[in-house]
Structure formats: structure tokens, C-alpha cells
N, C-alpha and C positions, 0 to 999 in steps of 0.2 A: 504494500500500500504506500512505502514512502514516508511515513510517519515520521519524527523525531520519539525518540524513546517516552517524553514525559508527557507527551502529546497520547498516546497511544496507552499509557499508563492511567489517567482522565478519563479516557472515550471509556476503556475497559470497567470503570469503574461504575461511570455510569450506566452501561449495559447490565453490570452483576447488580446494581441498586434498584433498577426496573424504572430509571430514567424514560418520561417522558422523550426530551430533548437533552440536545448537547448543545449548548450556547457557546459561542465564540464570534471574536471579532478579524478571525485569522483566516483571509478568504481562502489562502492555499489549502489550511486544514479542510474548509468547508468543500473543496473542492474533490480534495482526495479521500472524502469520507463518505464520495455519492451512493456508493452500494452496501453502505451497512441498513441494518434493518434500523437500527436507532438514528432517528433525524438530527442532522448537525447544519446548524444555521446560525445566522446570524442576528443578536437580540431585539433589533429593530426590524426584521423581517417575521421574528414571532409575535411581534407588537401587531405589528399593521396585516398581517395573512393569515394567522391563526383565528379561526371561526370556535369563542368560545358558548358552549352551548350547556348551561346550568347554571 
């Protein structure tokens, strides 16, 4: 994937926690994190595109 170690150490973490999201302001990371099953964006793109519903 490319990742830097502490990068990859994060995402994983959020995955084991049952993370929603993965929030970053790091477009590379958000780039090469397009095929995980856990969504990695940008905090201002969960602002404005996430449709909250309750």
C-alpha cells in the first residue's frame, strides 16, 4: 500500500476499534487508502458529504 509505518499503525487501529472513519488531513494517505473497507477522508469532506440520519 505504501504507507509510512505510523501511518499504517493508526488506520490499523482504527479498523481493530470498529472505527467509523479514519480522519486525516494527509491527501497522499487518503489516496492510498482507497481500497480499505474502513473510509479514510478528509475532516471537512465528512463535514459537508456525510448524510447524518438520527
Amino acid at each position: 500500500m505504501g504507507v509510512k509505518s505510523l501511518d499504517a499503525l493508526h488506520i490499523a487501529s482504527a479498523e481493530a476499534s470498529g472505527s467509523d472513519y479514519f480522519l486525516t488531513c494527509d491527501k497522499r494517505l487518503i489516496n492510498r487508502c482507497q481500497a480499505l473497507d474502513l473510509p479514510v477522508m478528509n475532516p471537512t469532506y465528512l463535514i459537508t458529504e456525510v448524510d447524518y440520519e438520527g
